[in-house]
Structures are given as C-alpha cells and as structure tokens.
BANULO-735834 format. One line per 2 residues: for each residue x, y, z of C-alpha. Coordinates in Angstrom, 3 decimals, always signed. Each point is the difference from the previous one (the first is absolute). Example, Ala and Ser with C-alpha at 12.3 -4.5 7.8 and 13.67 -1.06 7.14 Angstrom:
// residues 2
+12.300/-4.500/+7.800  +1.370/+3.440/-0.660 .
END
This chain:
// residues 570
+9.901/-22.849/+0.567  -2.089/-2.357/+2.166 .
-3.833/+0.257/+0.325  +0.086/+3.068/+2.319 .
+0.749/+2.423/-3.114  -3.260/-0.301/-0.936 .
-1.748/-0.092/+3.364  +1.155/-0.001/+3.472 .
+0.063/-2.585/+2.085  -2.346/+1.776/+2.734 .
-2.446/+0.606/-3.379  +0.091/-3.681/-0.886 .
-0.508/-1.223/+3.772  -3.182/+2.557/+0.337 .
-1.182/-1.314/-3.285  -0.072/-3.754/+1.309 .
+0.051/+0.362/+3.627  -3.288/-1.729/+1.700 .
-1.980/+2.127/+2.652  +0.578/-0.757/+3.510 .
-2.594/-0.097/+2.211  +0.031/+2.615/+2.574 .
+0.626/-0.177/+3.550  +0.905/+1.839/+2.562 .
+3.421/-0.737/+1.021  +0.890/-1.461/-3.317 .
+1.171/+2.681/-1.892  -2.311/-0.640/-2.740 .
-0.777/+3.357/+0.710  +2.992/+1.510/-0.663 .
+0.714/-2.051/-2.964  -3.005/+1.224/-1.885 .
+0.508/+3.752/+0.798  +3.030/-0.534/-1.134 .
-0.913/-1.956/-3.226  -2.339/+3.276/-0.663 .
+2.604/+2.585/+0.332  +2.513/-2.092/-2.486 .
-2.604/+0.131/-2.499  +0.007/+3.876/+0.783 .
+3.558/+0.297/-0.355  +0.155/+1.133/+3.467 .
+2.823/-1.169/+1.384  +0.632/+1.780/+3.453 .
-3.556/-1.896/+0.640  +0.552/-3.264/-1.326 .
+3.572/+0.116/+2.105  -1.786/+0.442/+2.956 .
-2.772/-2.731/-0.656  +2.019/-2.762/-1.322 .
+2.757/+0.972/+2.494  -2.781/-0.483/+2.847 .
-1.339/-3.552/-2.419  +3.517/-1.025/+0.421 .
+0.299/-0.353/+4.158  -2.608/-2.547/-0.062 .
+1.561/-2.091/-2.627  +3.487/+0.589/-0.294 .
+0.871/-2.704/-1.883  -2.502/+0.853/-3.671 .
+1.809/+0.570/-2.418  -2.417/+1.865/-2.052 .
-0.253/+2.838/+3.024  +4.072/+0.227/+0.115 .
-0.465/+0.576/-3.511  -2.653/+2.791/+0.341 .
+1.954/+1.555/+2.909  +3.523/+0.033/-2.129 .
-1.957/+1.506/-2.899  -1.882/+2.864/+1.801 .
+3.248/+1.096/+1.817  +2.133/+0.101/-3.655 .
-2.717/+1.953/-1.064  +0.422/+2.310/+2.727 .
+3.357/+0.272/-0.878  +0.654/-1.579/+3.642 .
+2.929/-2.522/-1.353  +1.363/-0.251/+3.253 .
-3.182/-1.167/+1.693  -0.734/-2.599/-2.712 .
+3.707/-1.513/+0.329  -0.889/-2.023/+3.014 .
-2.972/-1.825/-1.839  +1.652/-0.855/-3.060 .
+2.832/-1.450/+1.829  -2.494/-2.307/+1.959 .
-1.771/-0.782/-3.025  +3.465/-1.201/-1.705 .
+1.228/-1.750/+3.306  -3.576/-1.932/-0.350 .
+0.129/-0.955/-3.276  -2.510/+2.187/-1.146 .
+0.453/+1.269/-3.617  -0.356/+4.056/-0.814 .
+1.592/+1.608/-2.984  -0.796/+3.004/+2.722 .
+1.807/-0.834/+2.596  +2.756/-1.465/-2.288 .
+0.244/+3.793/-0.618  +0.067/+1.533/+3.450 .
+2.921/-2.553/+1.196  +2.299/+0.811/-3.294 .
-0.767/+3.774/+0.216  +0.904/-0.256/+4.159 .
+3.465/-2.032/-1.093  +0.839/+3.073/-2.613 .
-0.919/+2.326/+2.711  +2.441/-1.615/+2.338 .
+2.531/-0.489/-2.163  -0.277/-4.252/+0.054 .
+1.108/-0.280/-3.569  +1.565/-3.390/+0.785 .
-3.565/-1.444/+1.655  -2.024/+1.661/-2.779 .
+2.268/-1.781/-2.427  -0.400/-3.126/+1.752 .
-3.654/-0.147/-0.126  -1.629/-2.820/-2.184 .
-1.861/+2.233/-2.940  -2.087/-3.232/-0.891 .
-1.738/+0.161/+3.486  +1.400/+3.332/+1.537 .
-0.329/+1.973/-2.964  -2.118/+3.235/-1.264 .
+0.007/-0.806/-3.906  +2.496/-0.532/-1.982 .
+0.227/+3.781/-1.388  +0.433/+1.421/+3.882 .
+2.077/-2.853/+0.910  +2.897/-0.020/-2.880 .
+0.388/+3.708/+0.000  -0.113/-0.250/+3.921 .
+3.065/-2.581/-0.520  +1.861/+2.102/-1.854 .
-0.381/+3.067/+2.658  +0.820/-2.116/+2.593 .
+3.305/-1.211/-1.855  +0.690/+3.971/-0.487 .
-0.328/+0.381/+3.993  +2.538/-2.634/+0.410 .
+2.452/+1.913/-2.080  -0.428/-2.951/-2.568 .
-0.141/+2.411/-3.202  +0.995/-2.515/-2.556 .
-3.244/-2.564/+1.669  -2.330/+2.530/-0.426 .
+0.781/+1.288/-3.238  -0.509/-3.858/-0.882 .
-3.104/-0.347/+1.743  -1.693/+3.249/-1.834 .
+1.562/-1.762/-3.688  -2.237/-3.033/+1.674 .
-3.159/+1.360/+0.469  +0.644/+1.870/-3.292 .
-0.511/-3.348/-2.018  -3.052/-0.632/+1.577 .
-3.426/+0.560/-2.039  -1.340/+3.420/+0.482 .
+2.428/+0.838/+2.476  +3.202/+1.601/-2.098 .
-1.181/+3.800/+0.829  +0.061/-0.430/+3.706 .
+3.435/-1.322/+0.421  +1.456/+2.169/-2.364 .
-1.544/+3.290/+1.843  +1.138/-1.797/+2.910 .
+3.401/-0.591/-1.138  +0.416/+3.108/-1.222 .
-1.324/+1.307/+3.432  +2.395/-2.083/+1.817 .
+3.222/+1.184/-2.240  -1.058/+3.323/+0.465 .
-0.530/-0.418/+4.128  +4.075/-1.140/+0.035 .
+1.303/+3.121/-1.950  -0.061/-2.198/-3.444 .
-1.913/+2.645/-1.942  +1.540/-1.133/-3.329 .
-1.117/-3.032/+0.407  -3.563/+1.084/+1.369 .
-0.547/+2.808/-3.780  +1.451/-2.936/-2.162 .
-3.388/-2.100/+1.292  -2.239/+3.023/-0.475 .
+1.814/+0.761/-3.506  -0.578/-3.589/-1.383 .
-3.320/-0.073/+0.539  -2.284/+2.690/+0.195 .
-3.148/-2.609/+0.884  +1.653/+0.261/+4.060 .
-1.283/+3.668/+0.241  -3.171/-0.495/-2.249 .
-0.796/-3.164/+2.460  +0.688/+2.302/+3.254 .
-1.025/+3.172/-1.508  +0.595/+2.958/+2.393 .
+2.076/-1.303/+2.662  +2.857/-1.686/-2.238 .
+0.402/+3.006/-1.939  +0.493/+1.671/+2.844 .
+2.662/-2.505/+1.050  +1.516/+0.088/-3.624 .
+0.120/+3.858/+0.539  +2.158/-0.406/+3.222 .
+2.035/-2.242/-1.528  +0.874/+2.330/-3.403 .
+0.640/+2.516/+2.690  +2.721/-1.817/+1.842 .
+1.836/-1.296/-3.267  -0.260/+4.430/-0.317 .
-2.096/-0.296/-3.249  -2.573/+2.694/+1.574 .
-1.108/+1.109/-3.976  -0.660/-3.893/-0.643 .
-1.910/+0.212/+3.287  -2.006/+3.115/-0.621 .
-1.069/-1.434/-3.878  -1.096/-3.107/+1.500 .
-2.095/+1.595/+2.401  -1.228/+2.343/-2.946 .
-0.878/-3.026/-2.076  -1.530/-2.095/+3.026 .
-2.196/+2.669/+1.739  -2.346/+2.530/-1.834 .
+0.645/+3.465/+0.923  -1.693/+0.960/+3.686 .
-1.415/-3.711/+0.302  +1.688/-1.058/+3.018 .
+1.201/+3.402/+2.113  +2.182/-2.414/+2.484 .
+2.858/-0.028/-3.104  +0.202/+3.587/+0.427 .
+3.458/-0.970/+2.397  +1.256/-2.075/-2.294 .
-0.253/+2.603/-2.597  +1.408/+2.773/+2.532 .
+2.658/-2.313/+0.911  +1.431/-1.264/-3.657 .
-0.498/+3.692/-1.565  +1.880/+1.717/+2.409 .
+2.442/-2.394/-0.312  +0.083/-2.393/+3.323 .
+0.254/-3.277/+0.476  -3.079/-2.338/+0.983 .
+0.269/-2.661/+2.593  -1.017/-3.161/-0.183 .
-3.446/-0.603/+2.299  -1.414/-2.758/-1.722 .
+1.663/-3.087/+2.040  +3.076/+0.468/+2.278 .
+0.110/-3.260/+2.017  -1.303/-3.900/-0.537 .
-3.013/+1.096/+1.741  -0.725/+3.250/-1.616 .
+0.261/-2.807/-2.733  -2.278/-2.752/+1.366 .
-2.486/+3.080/+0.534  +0.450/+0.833/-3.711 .
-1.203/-3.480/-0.908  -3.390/+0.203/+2.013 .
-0.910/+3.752/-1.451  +1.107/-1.604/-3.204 .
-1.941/-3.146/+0.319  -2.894/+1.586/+1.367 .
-0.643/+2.976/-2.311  +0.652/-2.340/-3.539 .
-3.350/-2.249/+2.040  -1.911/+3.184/+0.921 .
-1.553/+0.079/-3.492  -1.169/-4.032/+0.195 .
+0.162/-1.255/+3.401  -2.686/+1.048/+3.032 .
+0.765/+3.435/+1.578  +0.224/-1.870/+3.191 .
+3.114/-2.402/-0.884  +2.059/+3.332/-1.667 .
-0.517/+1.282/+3.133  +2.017/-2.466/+1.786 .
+2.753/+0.459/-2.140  +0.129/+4.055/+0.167 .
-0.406/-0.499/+3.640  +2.969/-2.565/+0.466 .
+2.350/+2.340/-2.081  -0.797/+3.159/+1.901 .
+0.976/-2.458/+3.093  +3.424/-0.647/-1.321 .
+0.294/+3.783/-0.925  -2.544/+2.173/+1.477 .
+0.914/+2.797/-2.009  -0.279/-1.786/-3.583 .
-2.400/+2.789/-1.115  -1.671/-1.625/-2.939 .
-0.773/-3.388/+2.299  -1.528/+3.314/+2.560 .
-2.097/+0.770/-3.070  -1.054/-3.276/-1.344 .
-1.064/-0.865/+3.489  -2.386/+3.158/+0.150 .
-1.577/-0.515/-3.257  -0.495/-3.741/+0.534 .
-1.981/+1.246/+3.288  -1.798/+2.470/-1.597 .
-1.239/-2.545/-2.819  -1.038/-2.438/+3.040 .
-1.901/+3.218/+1.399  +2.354/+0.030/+3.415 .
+0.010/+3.775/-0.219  +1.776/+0.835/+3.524 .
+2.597/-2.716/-0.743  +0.711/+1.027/-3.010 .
+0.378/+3.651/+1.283  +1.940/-1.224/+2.419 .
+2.109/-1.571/-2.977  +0.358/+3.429/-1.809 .
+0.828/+2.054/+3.327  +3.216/-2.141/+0.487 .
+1.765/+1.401/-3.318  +1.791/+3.444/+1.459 .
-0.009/+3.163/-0.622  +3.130/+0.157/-1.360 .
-0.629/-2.752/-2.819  -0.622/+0.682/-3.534 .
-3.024/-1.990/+0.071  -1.373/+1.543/+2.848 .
-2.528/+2.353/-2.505  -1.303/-3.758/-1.237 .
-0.474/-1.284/+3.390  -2.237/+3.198/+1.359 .
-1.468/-0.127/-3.322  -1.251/-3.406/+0.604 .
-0.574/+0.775/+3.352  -2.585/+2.502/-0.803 .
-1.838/-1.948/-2.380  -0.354/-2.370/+2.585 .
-1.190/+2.459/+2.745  -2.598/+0.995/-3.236 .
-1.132/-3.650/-0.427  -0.662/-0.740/+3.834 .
-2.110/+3.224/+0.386  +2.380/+2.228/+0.720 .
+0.034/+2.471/-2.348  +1.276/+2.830/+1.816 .
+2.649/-1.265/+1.926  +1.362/-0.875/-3.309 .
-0.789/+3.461/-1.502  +2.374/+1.034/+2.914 .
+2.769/-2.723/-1.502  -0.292/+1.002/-3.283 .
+0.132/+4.169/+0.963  +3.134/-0.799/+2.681 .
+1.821/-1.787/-3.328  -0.835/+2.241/-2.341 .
+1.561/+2.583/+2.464  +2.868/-2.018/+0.590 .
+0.774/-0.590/-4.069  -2.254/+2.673/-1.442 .
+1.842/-0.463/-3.223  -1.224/-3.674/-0.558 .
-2.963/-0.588/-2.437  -1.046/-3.162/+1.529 .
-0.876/+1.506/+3.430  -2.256/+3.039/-1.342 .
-1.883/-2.172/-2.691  -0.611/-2.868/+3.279 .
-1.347/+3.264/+2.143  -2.232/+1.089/-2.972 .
-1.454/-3.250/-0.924  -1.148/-0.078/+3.859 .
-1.151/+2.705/+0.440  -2.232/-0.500/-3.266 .
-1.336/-2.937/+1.340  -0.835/+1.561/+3.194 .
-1.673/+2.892/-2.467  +1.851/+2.391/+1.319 .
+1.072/+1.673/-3.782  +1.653/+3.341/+1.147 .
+2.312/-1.202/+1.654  +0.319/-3.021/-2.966 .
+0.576/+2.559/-2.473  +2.236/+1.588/+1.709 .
+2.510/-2.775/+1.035  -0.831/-1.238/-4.126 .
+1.452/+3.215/-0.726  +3.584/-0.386/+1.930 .
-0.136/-3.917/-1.544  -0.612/+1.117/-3.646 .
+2.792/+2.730/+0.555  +2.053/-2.427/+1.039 .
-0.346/-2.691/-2.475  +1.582/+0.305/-3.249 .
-2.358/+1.535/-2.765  -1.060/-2.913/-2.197 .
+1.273/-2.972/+1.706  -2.436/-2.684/+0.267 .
-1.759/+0.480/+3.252  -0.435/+3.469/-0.503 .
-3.634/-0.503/-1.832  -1.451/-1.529/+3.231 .
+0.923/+3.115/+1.928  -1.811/+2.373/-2.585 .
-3.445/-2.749/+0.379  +0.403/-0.012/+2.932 .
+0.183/+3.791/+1.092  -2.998/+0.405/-3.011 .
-1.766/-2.078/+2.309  +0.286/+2.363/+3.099 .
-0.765/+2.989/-2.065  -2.949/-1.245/-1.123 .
-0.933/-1.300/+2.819  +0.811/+3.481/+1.362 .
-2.208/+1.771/-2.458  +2.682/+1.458/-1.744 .
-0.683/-1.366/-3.523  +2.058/+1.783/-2.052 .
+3.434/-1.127/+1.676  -1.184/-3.495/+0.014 .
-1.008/+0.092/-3.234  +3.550/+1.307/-0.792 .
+1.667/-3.155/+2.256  -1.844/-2.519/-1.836 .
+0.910/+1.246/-3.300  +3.552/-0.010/+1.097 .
-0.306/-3.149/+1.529  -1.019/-1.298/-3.835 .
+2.575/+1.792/-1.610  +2.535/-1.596/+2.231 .
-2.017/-3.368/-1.009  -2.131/+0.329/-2.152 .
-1.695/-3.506/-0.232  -0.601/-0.459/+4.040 .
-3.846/-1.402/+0.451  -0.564/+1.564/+3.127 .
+0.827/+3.454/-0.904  -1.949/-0.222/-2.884 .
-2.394/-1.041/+1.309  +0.101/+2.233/+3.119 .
+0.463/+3.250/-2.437  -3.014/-1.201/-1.694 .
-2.243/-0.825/+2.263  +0.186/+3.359/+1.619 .
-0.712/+1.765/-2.830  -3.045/-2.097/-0.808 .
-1.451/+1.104/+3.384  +1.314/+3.074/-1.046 .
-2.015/-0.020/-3.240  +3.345/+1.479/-1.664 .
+1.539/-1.241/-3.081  -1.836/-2.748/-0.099 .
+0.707/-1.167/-3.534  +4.122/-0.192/+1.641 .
-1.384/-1.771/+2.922  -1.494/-2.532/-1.975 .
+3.076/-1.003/-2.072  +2.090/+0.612/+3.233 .
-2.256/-2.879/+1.596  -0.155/-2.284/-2.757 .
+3.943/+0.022/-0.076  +0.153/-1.022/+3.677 .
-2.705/-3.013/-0.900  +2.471/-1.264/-2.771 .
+2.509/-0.591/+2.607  -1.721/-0.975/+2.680 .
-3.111/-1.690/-1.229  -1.226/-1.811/+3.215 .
+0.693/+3.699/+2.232  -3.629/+0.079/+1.582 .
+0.550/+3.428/+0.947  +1.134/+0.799/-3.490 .
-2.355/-1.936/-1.862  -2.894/+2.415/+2.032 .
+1.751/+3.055/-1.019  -0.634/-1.307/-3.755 .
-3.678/-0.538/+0.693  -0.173/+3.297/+1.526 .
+1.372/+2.326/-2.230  -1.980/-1.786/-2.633 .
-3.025/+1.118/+1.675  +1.131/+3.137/+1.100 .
+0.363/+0.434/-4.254  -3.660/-1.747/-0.366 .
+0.808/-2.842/-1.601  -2.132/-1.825/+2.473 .
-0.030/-3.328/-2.125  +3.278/-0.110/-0.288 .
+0.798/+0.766/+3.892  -2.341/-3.396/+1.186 .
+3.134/-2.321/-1.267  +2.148/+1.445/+1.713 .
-1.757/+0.802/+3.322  -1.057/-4.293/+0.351 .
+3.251/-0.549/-0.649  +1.487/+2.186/+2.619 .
-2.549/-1.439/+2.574  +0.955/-3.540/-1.291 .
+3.541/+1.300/+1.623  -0.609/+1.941/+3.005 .
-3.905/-1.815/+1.132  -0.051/+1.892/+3.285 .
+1.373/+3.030/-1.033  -3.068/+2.972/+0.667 .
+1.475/+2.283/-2.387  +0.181/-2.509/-2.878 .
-3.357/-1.032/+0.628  -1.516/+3.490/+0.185 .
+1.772/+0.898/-2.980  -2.327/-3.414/-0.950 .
-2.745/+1.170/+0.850  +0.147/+3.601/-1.643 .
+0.552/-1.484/-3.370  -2.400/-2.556/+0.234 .
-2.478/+2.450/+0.486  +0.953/+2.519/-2.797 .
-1.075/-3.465/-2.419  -2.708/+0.321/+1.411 .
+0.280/-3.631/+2.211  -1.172/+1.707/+2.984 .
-0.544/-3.054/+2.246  +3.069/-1.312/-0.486 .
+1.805/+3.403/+0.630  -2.447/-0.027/+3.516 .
+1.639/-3.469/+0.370  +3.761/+1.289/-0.576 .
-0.801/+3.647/+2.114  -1.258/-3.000/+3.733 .
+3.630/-1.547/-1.172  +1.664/+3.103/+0.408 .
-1.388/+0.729/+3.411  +0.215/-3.366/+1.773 .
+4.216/+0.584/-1.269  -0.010/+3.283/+1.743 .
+2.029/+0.125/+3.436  -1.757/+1.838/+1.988 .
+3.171/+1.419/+1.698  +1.695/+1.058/-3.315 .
-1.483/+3.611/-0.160  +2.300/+1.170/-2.317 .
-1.012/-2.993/-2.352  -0.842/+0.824/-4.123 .
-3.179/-1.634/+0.271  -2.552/+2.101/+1.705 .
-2.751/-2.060/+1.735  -2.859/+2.928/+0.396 .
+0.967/+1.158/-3.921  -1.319/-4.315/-0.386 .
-2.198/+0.051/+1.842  -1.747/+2.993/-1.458 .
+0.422/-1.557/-3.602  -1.490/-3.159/+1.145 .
-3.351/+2.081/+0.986  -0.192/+2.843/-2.794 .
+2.510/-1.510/-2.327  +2.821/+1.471/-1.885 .
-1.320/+2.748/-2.299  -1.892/+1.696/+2.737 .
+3.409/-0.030/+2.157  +1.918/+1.262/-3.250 .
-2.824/+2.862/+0.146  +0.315/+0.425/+3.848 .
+3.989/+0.284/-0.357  -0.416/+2.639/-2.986 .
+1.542/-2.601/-1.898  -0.096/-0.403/-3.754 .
-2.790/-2.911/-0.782  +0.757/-2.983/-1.446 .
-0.293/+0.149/-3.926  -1.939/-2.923/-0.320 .
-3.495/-0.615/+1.214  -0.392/-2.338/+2.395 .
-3.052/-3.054/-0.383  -1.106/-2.674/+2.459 .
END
C-alpha cells in the first residue's frame, strides 16, 4: 500500500501544514475551524469549513484533499466524485481520489475505462487494483481473463489469500460452485484469513453443491455454540433441509465492493481508523446493503468517538437482517457512551422484546443497567441471560460475578455470596472474583482465614492488580498481622497513588505500627483524592477526618469496633 495506510493524507497535511494568518475574507478562518474539527474526527464540521476554505482558493490542493476526505468519511461518495476528478484532470496525485473515480466506473458499469486506467499513476495499490482487474474482466463476460488475473495477484507476496477468496467468490457469483468449495477445500488458511464472513460464503456454497450435513459440520466446527445468533438461519435452513443462496457477491460490483470490505477490515487492526473508514465507506457505496461494510463503518465511528454517525451507521442495517440484534446492540452502547443511557436502556428493552430468546441482548441490558446502579432490574435481566446461556460454557462465570455484584450491592449477601462461589466453580482461578469474594468477606469479618488464601491466589496471577494487591494488605490487617500488611499496602499505593481508598487503607495500617504521623500523612492523601460529588464513594471523608483529630483507636471505640491488637506508640 502507499503511505496513506499508515496515515491519511488529511493527517499528514495537518501535521506539516504552516498557519495562515487570519483575515477576514481569506478564509483562513474557515481553514482553521476546519483543521480543529479534523483533529476531532468531526467530519460534518470539517466538510463545512474546508468546503467554505475552498471558495477562496479553489485551486489548493491540500483543501480539495481535505474536502474529498471529509465527504468519504461521511459516506457522501457522490459529493466527493467531482473533486477527485478535478484533482486527477490537474495533475494532482491522491490514492483517495484514485479510489472515488474507480469505485464511480464500477458503479456505472465502465469496466472498459476502469480497465484502461494507468495503475502506475491512476491506481489505488496494487492489492485493490489487481483484484479490481480481475472484477472488471468478470463484468465484461471475460471469465477465462479474470480467472488469470486472480492466479496473478495470487503470486504476489502476501497477497495469495485475497485472490483465492476472491476467485473463489467470483466462481461462486457465475453458478461455478464446484469450482468455488474446491478453493475453500484446498486450503483451509482462506476462511481462517476471513474468519466469519468466508465461512459463511463456504456454507452457501456446500449448500448449493446440496451437501447441507457438510455445511451444518462446518458451521459446528467454525462457530462455538450460541456465539454468533445471526447463523441461527443458516442452521434453520440446512437442518430442515433447504437450499441456501448465494448472497456473498452476485455481480462485478457486488465484487469490487467485496474487495474494499476485504481490504479495509484485514487494515483495521494496523492502519488509522480514519483510512479503514474510507474503504468500508466506498464498499457500502458500491453495495449499500453489504452489511458487514454497514458494521465496520459504525465501529470505525464509534472508535473515532463520532457517536451520531456511527448510529446513524447501525440504524441503516434493517429489521429484517440477521445482524440487525448486532447493529442495535452497538447502537445502544453508543447511546451509553455519549450520555445517553436511557435512550439506550429503551434499545436494549425494545430488542430484548423483539428476540427475548437471545443471550446477548439481556446480558447488554444488565450490564447497563448495573452501571447505571440500578441492580433490580440487573438481576433480573442476569437472570433471563444466565437461563439462557448454556450451563458451563465459558461466559457463564461473568454472569454469576456479575449478578454477586448486584446482590451485594443489594444487601442480599447470602445470594451473592452463592453467585460468586458459582462464578469460581465455573472458573475457579479468575482474579477478580477472588478477589471480589474475598474482599467482601474481609469487610465482612467472615472466614477470614479463606479470604486470605482466596486473596493471595488472585495476587499470584495478577501481581501488579492495585486493587488486588490492597485487598492483600487488608485482610492481613483485618487478621492483625499489621507488619506484614505495611508491604503490601506501599505497594498497592505505589500502583494506584491517587486512589483514597488505597491510601486510607495506608493510613490505618500505618497507624496500628504505631507510625502515627505518617498514617496522618496517608489519612490528608485520602481526602484531597475524594470527589466531592461521588457520595456513594468507599472512602468516607468525615470517618478521615475524624481519625485525623482523635485517631483510629478512639474511632474503633466510637464505632463499637473491636480495637486494634497492638498498641499504638508515637
């Protein structure tokens, strides 16, 4: 790929781009509220602005460039076609616009110009632009071309994968499904390199050749049970005995399309969120209703923080799609993120009405409304997800911790109690339930000899946990083993300095050794950590502040607390 994999080439112009002085009628103006909302990811803004830049200088090259960006962004192809054909007609280089103008010929069905342009100086990369060739060929009836130019790219470094999925894509897309499962068959590194969505091709291939039991043990041996509820038609569909059609590509474009999603989700995991986007936005251009380019689109928004356009992203997948329950359920975490946390309460509760019967929906609703502390209701939509999921799969231990926590948090001990210890049968070495489980019974004062080995268990595996590494400290002084506790207490403040909590817990051992200033010292931390608008907060400032004037054996005493078993000097 050329230099814009890395970064775009709006991010490299920003990056070296000198200040221009301000004036009135200049557009100066314009070009720096624009230059701020790029490096916001806001794109409707930094249309407008660099759209407005662009009247008073027409002719910089650097603005077209901006302009074409923000409105492939947008997902506004159409607007940015008459910019990159300007900046081509001028002479002015854009792997960008390069993109646009091929994706426009697909669209229109100009195999023969798209063909004819020079790849050295009209190209995209030489990826996009060989498997482009051999689509093109394919939309010119040329079969025996493209198959040629997909063997081509094939023998290029790195690029073998892609033109066989391709290949077999394009067999597939002309009724050649023989020749499409004799790709998959020989090489089983075309579906591991595309994961989900060429096994779902390979699926609707099997199913055409009729070899629905072939189809239904692939998807058996590619999917874990309940991990991806869209399947659920496919499975419907082979068991009952039907025949699958194939969705994947149907035309060179749906093809050409293919290559962009393709492209763009293999970069998503190296390249700036802001260049995949341009490539999930030019395939859902060629075929608005490639679902997986809808999704990569939203997520790449979300990531950039664009949460209306990427909700606008998730709201065109319909109703009627199998991925609809992803795109609401991405939806609502975005509605969460952006403040919104009961609009997308009302998502999540429409969905879960829609498909009550899908796990993935009620444990969604129940993680929000945990976070929004409403635990009733949590418990009860953690109920409907744990009764849905199958007993012992993986996930399952998460849903026990995390209903314990809304019990306890709901005073009602012994069921959380009961949760968590599931939650460690289920997994028996997970850190944070141990040392959630005991923690709480430290405060408890229960079992603390359990707690203690339950704790020290969780440090093994997760030796630089702050939180964790407290809990340690803790119970150790909870047992009286003050000595022993001071370790462990510095070292949790070495990993969470501004924590209150961590430095209370400081300052209460400190003092049991009897280094009373120092414990004064930790107890001022604590309070100048303490948000004042966090009332619900572990660390309680007047219980400080009333240690810091009578100190902590006369608060014990106050409490009706069991002293300290050491005396305490100066």
């Amino acid at each position: 790929m050329v230099s814009l994999v890395r970064r775009t080439a709006l991010a490299v112009f920003l990056a070296t781009a000198a200040v221009v002085p301000v004036h009135a009628d200049s557009g100066a103006g314009s070009y720096l509220a624009g230059r701020q909302a790029i490096y916001e990811s806001d794109y409707k803004a930094a249309e407008e602005y660099y759209s407005k830049a662009l009247i008073f200088d027409p002719g910089n090259t650097k603005l077209k460039e901006s302009v074409l960006l923000a409105r492939v962004a947008l997902g506004d192809v159409e607007r940015a076609l008459p910019i990159a054909e300007d900046m081509e007609a001028n002479g002015q280089p854009n792997q960008a616009a390069r993109m646009v103008v091929s994706a426009k010929l697909v669209s229109d069905g100009k195999f023969d110009e798209l063909l004819a342009r020079d790849p050295e100086n009209q190209g995209v990369g030489p990826l996009v632009d060989g498997l482009m060739t051999a689509w093109a060929h394919l939309g010119k009836g040329e079969m025996t071309k493209a198959m040629a130019q997909f063997d081509e790219v094939a023998q290029q470094d790195g690029l073998r994968e892609f033109a066989l999925y391709h290949k077999a894509l394009a067999l597939a897309s002309v009724g050649d499904f023989e020749g499409a499962e004799a790709i998959f068959a020989a090489d089983d590194s075309i579906v591991a390199r595309f994961s989900r969505r060429a096994a779902l091709a390979r699926v609707e291939v099997l199913s055409q050749l009729n070899r629905n039991d072939e189809a239904l043990q692939f998807l058996e041996n590619v999917f874990a049970a309940g991990s991806d509820p869209s399947i659920e038609s496919y499975v419907d569909t082979l068991s009952a005995g039907g025949t699958l059609p194939f969705t994947h590509v149907g035309s060179a474009t749906e093809g050409v399309a293919e290559v962009f999603f393709s492209v763009g989700a293999a970069l998503n995991t190296e390249a700036a969120h802001d260049y995949v986007l341009l490539y999930a936005r030019i395939a859902t251009f060629l075929r608005p209703d490639h679902i997986d380019a809808i999704l990569l689109s939203a997520e790449l928004l979300e990531q950039l923080s664009q949460y209306d356009l990427a909700a606008e992203a998730y709201r065109k997948v319909p109703t009627g799609s199998s991925d609809f329950h992803a795109a609401e359920l991405g939806r609502a975490e975005i509605l969460a993120q952006s403040g919104k946390p009961d609009a997308a309460i009302e998502v999540l509760e429409n969905l879960a009405a829609r498909q009550p019967n899908l796990p993935s929906v009620h444990v969604a609703l129940a993680d929000l409304q945990r976070r929004q502390e409403n635990y009733a209701a949590a418990v009860t939509s953690y109920d409907r997800a744990i009764e849905l999921t199958e007993t012992g799969s993986g996930g399952n231990w998460f849903l026990h911790y995390a209903r314990g926590i809304c019990h306890e948090r709901l005073k009602a001990w012994d069921k959380a109690e009961a949760d968590f210890r599931r939650a460690l049968e289920l997994n028996p070495d997970q850190p944070q339930v141990l040392n959630y489980l005991g923690y709480s019974l430290v405060e408890r004062q229960e079992k603390l000899e359990e707690a203690l080995d339950m704790i020290e268990r969780a440090v093994a595996i997760q030796p630089d946990s702050g939180y964790i590494v407290d809990s340690l400290g803790w119970v150790l002084f909870r047992l009286g083993r003050y000595d022993e506790a001071v370790e462990h207490m510095e070292r949790a403040v070495e990993l969470m300095a501004v924590d209150p909590v961590v430095n209370d817990h400081l300052g209460d051992v400190y003092w049991a050794v009897g280094r009373t200033r120092e414990a004064d010292f930790q107890w001022r931390r604590a309070l100048s950590f303490i948000d004042p608008e966090d009332t619900d907060g572990e660390a309680d400032p007047d219980r400080i502040r009333r240690k810091l004037e009578v100190g902590l054996d006369a608060v014990l005493a106050e409490e009706g607390a069991a002293p300290l078993k050491v005396a305490n000097g100066d």
